[in-house]
BAMIMI-986607 format. One record per residue (C-alpha): residue in three letters; x, y, z. Coordinates in steps of 0.2 Angstrom, whole numbers, plus 2048, in hexadecimal, padded with zeros to 3 digits. Example, Ala and Ser with C-alpha at 12.3 -4.5 7.8 and 13.67 -1.06 7.14 Angstrom:
BEGIN
ala83E7EA827 ser8447FB824 
END
This chain:
BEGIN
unk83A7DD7D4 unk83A7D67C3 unk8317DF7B4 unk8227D97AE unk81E7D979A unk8237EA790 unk8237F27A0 unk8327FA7A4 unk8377FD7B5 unk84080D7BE unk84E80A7C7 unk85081B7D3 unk85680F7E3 unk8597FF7E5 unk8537FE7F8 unk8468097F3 unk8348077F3 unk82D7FF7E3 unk8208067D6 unk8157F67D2 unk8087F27C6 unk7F87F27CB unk7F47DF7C8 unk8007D97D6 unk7FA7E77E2 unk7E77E27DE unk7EF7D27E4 unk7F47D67F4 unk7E47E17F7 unk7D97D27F6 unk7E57C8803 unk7E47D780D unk7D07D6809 unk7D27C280D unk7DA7C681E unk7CD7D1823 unk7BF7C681F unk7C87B982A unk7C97C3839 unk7B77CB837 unk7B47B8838 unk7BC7B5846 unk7B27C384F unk7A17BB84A unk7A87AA852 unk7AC7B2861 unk79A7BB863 unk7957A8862 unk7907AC850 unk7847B8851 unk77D7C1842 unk7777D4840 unk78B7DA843 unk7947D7832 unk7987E9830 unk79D7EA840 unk7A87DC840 unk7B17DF82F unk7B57F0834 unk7BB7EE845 unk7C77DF83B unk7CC7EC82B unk7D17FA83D unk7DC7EB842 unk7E47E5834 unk7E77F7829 unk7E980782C unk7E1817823 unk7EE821818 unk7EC833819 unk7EF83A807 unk7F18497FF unk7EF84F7EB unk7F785F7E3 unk7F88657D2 unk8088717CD unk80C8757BC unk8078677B2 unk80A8597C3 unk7FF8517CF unk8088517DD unk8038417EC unk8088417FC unk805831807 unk80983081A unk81282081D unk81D82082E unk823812832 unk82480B824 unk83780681A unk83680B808 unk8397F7803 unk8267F580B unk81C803800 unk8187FD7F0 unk80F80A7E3 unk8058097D1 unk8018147C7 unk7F78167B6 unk7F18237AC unk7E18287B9 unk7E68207CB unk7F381A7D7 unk7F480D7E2 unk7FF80E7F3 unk8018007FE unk80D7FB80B unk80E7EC818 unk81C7EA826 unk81B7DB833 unk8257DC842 unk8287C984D unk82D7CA85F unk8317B9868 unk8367B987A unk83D7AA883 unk83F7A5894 unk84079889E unk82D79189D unk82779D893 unk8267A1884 unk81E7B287A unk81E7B6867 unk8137C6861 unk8137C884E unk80E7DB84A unk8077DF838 unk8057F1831 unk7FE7F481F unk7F37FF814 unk7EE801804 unk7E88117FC unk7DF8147EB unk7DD8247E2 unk7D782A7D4 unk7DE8377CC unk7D88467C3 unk7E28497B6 unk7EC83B7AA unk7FD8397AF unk80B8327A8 unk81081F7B0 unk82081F7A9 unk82582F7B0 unk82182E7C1 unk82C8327D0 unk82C82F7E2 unk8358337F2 unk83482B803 unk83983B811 unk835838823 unk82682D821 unk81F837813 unk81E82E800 unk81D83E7F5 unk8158387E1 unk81C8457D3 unk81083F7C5 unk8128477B5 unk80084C7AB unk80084479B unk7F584278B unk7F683078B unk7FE822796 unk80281179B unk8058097AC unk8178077AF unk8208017C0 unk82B80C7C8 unk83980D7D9 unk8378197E5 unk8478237EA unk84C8257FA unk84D8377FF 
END
């Protein structure tokens, strides 16, 4: 990871999860947005592309390709404390941003399996991510924001602040 601008960048892990500003994670939201829209497509082609099931269609392709984070929000003397449940998920796959009023979580894993035999041959590329946005409802602090990865559960210690600016951040490993 390499520090963008006057951002500076805290390093709590080097295999850790990575704290991120928000432009790169937008990023990846719209080519997760982008992959969505090309398998809802590919469901309207296979109904022989019938209109009337756009809904339908882009939702059963967002099920397919993400999956819902569950997420909790806590205040405890002068913190907002975030809890995200991520199994599966190595700390090197979550990126995090956070500014003053929101966070952003987002992780994505692939997993290739290619079996050979004789005549045959099998390959099965497995994708898992998510992306989670939340406002917040208190400022906090960027630049003094904490995380810990523990048995598939990214815990956010975000310090409540007057003022702040986004800031990139490492997630320890607990």
């Amino acid at each position: 990871m390499q520090p963008q601008q006057a951002l500076e960048v805290k390093k709590t892990s080097p295999s850790g999860p990575v704290f991120v500003e928000a432009e790169k994670l937008f990023e990846q939201v719209k080519e997760s947005a982008q992959s969505i829209a090309k398998r809802a497509y590919e469901f309207f082609e296979d109904r022989g592309r019938e209109f009337g099931h756009d809904l339908e269609d882009w939702l059963r392709a967002e099920f397919e390709l993400t999956r819902r984070v569950p997420l909790e929000l806590r205040e405890n003397d002068g913190q907002l404390i975030v809890r995200a449940e991520v199994p599966g998920f190595k700390p090197a796959e979550i990126k995090v941003s956070v500014e003053p009023m929101q966070i952003i979580i987002s992780g994505k894993t692939e997993e290739k399996k290619q079996e050979e035999t004789a005549n045959e041959v099998f390959s099965e590329i497995q994708s898992n991510q998510f992306c989670r946005c939340l406002g917040l409802p208190a400022e906090v602090d960027p630049t003094k924001a904490t995380a810990t990865l523990k048995d598939g559960v990214l815990e956010l210690m975000l310090v409540k602040s007057a003022t702040g600016k986004a800031t990139n951040v490492e997630i320890k490993v607990a």
